[in-house]
C-alpha positions in Angstrom: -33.4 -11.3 33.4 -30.0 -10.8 31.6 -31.6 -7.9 29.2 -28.3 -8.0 26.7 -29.7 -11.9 25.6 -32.8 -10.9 24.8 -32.9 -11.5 20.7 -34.5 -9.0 18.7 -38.1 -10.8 18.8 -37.9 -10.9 22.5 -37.0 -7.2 23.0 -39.0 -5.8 21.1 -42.3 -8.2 22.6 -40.9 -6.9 26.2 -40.8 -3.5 24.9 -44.1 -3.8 23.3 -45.9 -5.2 26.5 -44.3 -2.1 28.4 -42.6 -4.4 30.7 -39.2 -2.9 30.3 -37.5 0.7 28.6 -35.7 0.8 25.6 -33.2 3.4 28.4 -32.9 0.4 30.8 -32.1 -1.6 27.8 -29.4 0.5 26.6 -27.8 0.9 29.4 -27.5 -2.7 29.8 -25.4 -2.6 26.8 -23.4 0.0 27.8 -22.6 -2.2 31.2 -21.8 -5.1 28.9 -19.5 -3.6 26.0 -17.7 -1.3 29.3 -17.4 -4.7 31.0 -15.7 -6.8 27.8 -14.5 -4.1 25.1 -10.8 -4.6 26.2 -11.1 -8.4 25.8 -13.0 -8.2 22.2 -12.3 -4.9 20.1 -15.5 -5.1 18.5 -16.3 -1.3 18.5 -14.1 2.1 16.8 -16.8 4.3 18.5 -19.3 4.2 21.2 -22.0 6.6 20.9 -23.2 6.2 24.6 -25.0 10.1 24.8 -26.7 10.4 21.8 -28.1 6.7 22.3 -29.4 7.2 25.2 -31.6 9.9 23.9 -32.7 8.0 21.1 -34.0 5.4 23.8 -36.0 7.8 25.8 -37.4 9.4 22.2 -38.3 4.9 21.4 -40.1 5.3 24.7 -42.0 8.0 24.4 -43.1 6.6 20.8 -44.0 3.5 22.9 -46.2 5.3 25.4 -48.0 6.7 22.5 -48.5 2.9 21.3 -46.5 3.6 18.2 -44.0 0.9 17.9 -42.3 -1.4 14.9 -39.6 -4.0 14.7 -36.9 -1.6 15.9 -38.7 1.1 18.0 -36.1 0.9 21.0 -33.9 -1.9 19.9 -30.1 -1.0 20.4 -27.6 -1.9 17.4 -24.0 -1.3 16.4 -23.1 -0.5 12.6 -20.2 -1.7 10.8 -17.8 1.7 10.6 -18.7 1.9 7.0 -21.5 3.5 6.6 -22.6 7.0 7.0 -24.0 8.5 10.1 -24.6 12.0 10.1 -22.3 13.7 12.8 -20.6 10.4 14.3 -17.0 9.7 13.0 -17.3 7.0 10.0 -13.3 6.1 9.3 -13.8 2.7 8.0 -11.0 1.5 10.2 -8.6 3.1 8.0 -6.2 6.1 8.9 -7.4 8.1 5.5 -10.7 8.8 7.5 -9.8 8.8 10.6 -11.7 12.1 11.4 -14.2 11.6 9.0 -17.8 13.4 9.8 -19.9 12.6 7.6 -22.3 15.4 6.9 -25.3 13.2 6.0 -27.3 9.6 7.2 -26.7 6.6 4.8 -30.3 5.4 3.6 -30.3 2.2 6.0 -29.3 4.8 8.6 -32.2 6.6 8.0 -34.3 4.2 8.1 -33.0 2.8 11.6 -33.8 6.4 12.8 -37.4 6.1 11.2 -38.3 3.0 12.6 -37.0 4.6 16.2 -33.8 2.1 16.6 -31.0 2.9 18.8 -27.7 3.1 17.8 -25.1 2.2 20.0 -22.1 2.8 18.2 -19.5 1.9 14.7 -17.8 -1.4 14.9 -14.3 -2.5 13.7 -13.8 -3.9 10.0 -11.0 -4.6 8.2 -9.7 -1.2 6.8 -12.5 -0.4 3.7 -13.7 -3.8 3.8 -10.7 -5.6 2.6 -10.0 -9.0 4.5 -11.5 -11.8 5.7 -9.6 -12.1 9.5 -10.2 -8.0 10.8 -6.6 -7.8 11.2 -6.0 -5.2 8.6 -7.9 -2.5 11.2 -5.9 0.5 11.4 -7.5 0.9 15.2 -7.3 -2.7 16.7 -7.9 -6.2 16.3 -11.0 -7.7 17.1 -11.2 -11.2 18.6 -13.5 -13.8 18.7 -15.7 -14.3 21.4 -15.6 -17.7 21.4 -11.8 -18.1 21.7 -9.9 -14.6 22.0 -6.6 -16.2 20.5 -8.7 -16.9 17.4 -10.1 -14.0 14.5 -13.9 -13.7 14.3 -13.6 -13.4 10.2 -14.2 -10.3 8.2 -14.5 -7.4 7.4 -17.5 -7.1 9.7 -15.4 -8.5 12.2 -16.5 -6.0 14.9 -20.3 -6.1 13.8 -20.6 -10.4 14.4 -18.3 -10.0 17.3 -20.3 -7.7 19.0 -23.7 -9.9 18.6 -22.1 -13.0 19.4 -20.7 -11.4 22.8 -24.2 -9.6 23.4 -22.8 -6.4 22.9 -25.7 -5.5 21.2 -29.2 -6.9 20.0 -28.4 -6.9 16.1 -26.1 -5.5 13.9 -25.5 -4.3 10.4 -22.6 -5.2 8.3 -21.8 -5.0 4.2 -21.1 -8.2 2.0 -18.7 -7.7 -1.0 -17.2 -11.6 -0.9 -18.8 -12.9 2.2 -18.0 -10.3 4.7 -21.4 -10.6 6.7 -21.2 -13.9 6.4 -18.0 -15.7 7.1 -17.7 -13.5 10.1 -21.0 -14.4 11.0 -19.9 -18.4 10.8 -17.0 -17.9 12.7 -18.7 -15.7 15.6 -22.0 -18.5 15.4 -24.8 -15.7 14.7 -26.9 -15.1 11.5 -25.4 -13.3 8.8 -27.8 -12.1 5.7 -26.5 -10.9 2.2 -29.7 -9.8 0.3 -30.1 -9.8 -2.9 -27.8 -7.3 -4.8 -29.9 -4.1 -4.9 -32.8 -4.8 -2.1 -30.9 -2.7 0.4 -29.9 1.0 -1.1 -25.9 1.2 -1.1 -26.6 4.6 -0.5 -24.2 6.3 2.1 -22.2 2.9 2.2 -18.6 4.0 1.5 -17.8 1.3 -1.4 -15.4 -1.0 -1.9 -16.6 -2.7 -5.0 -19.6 -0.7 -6.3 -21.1 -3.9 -7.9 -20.5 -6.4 -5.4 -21.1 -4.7 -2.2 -24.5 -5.4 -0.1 -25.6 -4.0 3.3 -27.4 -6.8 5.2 -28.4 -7.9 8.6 -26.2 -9.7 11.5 -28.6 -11.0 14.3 -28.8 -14.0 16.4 -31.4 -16.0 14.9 -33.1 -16.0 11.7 -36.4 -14.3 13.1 -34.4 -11.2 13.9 -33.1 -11.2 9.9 -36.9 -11.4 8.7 -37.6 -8.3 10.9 -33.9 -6.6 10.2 -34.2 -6.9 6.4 -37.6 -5.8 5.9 -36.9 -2.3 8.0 -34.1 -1.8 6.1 -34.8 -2.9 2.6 -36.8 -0.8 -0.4 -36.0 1.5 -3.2 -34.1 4.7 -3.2 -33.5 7.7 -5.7 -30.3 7.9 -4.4 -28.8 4.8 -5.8 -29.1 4.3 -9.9 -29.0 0.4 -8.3 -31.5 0.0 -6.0 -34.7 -2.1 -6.8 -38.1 -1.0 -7.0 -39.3 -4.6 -6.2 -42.2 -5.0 -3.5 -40.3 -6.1 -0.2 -42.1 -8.9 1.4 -43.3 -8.8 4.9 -41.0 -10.9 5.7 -41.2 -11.6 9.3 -45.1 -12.6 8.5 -44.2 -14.7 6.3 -42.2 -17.1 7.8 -42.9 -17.1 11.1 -45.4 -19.9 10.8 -43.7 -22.0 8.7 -43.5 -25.3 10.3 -42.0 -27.6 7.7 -40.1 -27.8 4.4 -43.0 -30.3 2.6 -42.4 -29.2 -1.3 -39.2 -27.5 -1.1 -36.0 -28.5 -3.3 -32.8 -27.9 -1.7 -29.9 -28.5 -3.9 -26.5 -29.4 -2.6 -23.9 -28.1 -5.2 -21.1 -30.6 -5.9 -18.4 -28.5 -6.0 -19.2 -27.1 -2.4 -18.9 -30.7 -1.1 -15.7 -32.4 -1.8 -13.8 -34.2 1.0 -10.6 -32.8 1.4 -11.4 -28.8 0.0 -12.9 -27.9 3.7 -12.0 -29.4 7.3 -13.7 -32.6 7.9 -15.5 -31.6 10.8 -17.3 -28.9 8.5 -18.0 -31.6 5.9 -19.8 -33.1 8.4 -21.7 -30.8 10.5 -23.4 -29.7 6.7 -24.2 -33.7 6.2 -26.2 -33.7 9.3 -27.8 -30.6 8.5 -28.9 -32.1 5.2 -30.3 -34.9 7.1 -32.5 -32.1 9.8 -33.2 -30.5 6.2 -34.6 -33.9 4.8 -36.7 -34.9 8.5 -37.9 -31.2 7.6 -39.8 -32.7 4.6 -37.2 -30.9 1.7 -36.3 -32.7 -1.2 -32.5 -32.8 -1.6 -31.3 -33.4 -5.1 -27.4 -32.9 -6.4 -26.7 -29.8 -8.6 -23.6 -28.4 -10.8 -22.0 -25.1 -10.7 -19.1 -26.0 -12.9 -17.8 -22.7 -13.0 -16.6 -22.4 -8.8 -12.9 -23.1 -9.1 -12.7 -19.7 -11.0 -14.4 -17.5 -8.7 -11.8 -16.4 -6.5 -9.6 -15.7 -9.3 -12.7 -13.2 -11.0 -13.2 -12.0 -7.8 -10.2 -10.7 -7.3 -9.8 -8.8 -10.6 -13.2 -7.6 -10.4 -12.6 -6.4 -6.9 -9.9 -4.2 -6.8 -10.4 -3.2 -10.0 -13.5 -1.3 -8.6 -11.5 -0.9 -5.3 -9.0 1.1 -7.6 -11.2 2.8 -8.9 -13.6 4.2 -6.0 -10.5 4.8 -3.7 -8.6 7.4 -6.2 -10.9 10.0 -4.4 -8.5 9.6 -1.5 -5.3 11.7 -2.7 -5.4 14.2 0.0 -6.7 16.8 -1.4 -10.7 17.3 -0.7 -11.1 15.6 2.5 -9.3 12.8 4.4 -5.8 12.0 5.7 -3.4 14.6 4.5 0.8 14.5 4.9 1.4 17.8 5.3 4.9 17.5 5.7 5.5 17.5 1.7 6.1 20.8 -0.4 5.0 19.7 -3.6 1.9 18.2 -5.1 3.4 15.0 -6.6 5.0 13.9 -3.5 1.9 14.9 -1.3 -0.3 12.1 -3.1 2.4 9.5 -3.0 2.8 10.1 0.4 -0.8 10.4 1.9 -2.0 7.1 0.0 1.1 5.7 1.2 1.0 6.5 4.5 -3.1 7.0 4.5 -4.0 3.1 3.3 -2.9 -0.1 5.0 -1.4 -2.8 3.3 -4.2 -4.9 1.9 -5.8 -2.0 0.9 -2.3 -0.9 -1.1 -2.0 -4.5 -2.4 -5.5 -4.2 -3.7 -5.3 -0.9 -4.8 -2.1 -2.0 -7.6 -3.4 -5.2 -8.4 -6.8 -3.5 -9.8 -4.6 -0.4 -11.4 -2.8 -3.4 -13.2 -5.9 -5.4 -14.1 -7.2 -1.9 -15.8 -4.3 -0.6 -17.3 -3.9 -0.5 -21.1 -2.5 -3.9 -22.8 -3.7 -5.6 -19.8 -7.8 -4.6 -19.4 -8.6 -7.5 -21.9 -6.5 -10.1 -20.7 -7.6 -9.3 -16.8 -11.2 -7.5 -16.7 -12.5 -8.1 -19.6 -12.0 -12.4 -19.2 -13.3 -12.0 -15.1 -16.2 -10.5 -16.2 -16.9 -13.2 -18.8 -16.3 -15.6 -16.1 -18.7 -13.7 -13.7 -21.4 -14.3 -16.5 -20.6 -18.0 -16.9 -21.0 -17.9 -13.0 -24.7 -16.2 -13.2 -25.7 -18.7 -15.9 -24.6 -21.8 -13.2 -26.7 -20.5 -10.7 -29.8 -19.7 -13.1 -29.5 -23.2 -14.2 -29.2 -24.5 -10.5 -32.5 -22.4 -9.7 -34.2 -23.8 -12.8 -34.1 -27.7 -10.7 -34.2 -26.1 -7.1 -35.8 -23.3 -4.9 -32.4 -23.1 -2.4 -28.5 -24.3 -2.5 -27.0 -25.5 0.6 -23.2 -25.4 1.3 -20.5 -24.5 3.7 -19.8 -20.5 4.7 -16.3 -21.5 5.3 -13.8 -24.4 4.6 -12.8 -24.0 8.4 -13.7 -23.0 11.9 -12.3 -19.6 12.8 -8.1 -19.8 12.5 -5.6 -18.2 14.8 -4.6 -14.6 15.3 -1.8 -14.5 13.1 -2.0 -17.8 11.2 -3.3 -16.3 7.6 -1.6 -12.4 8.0 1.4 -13.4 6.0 0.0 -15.6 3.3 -2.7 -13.5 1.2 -3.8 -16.3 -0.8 -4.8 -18.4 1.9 -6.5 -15.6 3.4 -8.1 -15.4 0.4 -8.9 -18.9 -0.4 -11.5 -18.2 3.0 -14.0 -17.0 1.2 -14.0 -19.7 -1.3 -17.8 -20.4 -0.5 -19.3 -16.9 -0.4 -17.5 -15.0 -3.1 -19.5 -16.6 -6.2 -23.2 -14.9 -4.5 -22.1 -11.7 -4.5 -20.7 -12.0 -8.5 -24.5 -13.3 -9.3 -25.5 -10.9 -6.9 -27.7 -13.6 -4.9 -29.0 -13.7 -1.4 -27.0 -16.0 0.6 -27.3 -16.3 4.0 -25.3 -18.1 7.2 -26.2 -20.0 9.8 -24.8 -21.8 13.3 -25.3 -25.7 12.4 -22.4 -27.2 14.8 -19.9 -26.8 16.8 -16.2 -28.8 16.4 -14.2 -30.4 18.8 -12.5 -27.3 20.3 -16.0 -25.6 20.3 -15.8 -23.3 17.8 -18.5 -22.3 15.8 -19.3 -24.0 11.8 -21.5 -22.2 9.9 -23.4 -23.6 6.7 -25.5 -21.4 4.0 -28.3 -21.4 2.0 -28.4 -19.4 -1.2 -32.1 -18.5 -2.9 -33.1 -17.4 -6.2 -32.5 -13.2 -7.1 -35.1 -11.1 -4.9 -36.0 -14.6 -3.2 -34.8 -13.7 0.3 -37.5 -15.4 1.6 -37.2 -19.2 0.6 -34.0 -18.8 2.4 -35.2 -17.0 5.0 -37.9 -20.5 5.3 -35.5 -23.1 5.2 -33.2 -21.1 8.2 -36.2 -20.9 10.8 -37.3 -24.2 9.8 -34.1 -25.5 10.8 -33.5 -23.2 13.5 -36.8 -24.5 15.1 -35.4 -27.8 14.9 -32.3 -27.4 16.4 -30.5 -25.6 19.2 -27.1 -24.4 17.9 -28.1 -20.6 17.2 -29.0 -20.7 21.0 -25.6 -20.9 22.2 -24.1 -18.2 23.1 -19.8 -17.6 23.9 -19.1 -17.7 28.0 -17.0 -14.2 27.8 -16.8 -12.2 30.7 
């Protein structure tokens, strides 16, 4: 048995049943991500010592017959959020040595439910890009063709479950960075709704956009990912106090989709805005959809085109923002080589942030500054409500939206580096859920002609994780592309 293949379900049934050890588990891991690191980048650090511990701590829990979801189950964590005494840099040289003194709340509770935690994967530098080539430590590649990016920013965190580096992974959504990396890579990437999951001890990028959520490689392992980690915390003036379904129970006897409305948006579906072979791989899964027993009916969310465009004033306008802590002076990358104060904080942001996150950084201190707050900010936020009232409307005729996760399969190394707008322009289908702040998740529904993953999504109602989370094992159960897995060695 090739232990690293397991899915989460399956390892944690093995490990219930006492028929293998969350160490000999581990280990396997270890033996993978030794064996194929070099060819995929996906991890910064590898916490090989302390995880081992933490597996023979699952076991003993196990002996003792005490055992949930994750008791024993190794993951990796995107390098962005907090873990008490293991470096957390964000792929960025400002924190390159960056302990943190504290667990973020998902962290926690990880430790809690007695998960193991193999070690931080790559990203793009604090979570801004959509390729991972804007890592200050390496490039990650795609498992599925190494010449090709596997999306971003939690580049490192789909990378590493598509290549079985790991059982499950978590990873932070601020315009679709669980899942367009999770479409290009061919695993399941969740964004809950904004404020299930406490932000808590996630280094932020955009305080009102970003989500922590689950990358896995089906959507079973999501339903028992999401619940572990979801549920209110003091520590984050954000975070719901809503009930958090059981939602592993609840969906893992669904068998049809009798009763359910599924509405295809048609902005998300015009011929000649994403690759053909994407166009169609989301028609046949609107026809599995219908065999399921859903009712497809056409919706409107007039208000798309200006998305990216809101996005990206509101974005690193709250980048701009959060990142001003960085000057050098409390903690972080410091360039010691200057004699006065002035010069010090040009230089360490200079030298300190990459160039995406610089880019970002002045386009937000522009979008904020006086005589230009009104014309900028002000107008993307009223677009972001006119963006909320499209969806609410949508939701009014339909329980879920179906649409693409990206216009195209995963692109070149290289290709979209130069040209910011196009990079941008890759997250045309995932940006407008996190400015509603909706759960969206992706999927694996096809495969184009060069083999390379397409991923489609479904987007549910606010706090409504689960109709989504219904409609992706129904159609999982029905077909066989989450099941395929990239032949790297």
């Amino acid at each position: 048995m090739d232990l690293c293949k397991l899915t989460l379900f399956e390892a944690h049934n093995l490990l219930k049943k006492k028929e293998i050890s969350s160490v000999e588990l581990s280990k396997s891991f270890f033996e993978r991500i030794e064996t194929i690191e070099d060819k995929i980048g996906a991890y910064i650090t590898v916490t090989k010592e302390s995880a081992l511990k933490e597996a023979e701590k699952a076991d003993e829990r196990i002996k003792k017959g005490d055992i949930s979801y994750l008791t024993g189950i190794p993951l990796s964590i995107k390098d962005l959020m907090c873990t008490k005494g293991v470096k957390t840099t964000c792929a960025s040289k400002m924190l390159e040595n960056f302990i943190p003194p504290y667990d973020a709340f998902v962290i926690k509770k990880l430790k809690e439910a007695g998960a193991v935690i193999l070690g931080k994967t790559n990203m793009d530098e604090f979570a801004m890009g959509s390729s991972n080539e804007n890592s200050n430590v390496k490039k990650v590649h795609n498992p599925w063709d190494v010449t090709r990016v596997p999306g971003g920013s939690s580049g490192g965190s789909a990378a590493s479950v598509s290549a079985d580096m790991c059982i499950s992974s978590l990873g932070s959504d601020t315009g679709g960075s669980i899942r367009q990396p999770a479409s290009f890579c061919g695993v399941t990437g969740l964004k809950p709704t904004y404020g299930r999951v406490s932000r808590f001890g996630l280094i932020a990028f955009a305080s009102s956009l970003d989500q922590i959520g689950p990358i896995t490689k089906d959507v079973q392992d999501s339903a028992m990912l999401l619940e572990t980690i979801s549920g209110f915390d003091e520590n984050d003036s954000t975070s719901s106090k809503e009930k958090v379904p059981t939602f592993f129970e609840n969906i893992k006897n669904i068998k049809d989709l009798k009763g359910v409305k599924i509405g295809v948006p048609d902005e998300y579906l015009v011929s000649g805005t994403i690759d053909d072979e994407v166009y169609e791989k989301i028609k046949e899964a609107v026809d599995v959809l219908k065999k399921e027993g859903a009712e497809i009916i056409n919706v409107s969310l007039p208000h798309t085109e200006y998305s990216i465009a809101a996005y990206y004033i509101i974005a690193p306008s709250e980048a701009s923002s959060n990142l001003a802590r960085y000057d050098g002076v409390k903690y972080g990358f410091r360039d010691k080589n200057q004699t006065d104060l002035e010069s010090m904080y040009k230089k360490t942001k200079s030298i300190g942030f990459g160039d995406e996150v610089i880019r970002r950084i002045i386009l937000g201190t522009y979008a904020l500054s006086a005589g230009y707050y009104d014309a900028f900010y002000k107008k993307a936020s009223q677009i972001r409500t006119l963006i909320i009232d499209d969806f609410k409307k949508a939701f009014a005729k339909c329980d879920i939206l179906i649409a693409p996760t990206t216009p195209t399969c995963a692109f070149k190394i290289g290709d979209k580096l130069n040209d910011p707008l196009a990079m941008y322009f890759s997250d045309i289908f995932t940006i407008s859920a996190n400015l509603a702040g909706i759960p969206a998740m992706s999927l694996p529904c096809g495969f184009s002609k060069e083999n390379l993953p397409i991923g489609m999504q479904f987007m549910g109602n606010y706090f409504d994780e689960e109709a989504i989370l219904k409609a992706g094992i129904v159609y999982q159960n029905s077909t066989t592309f989450h099941k395929e897995r990239p032949k790297v060695s």
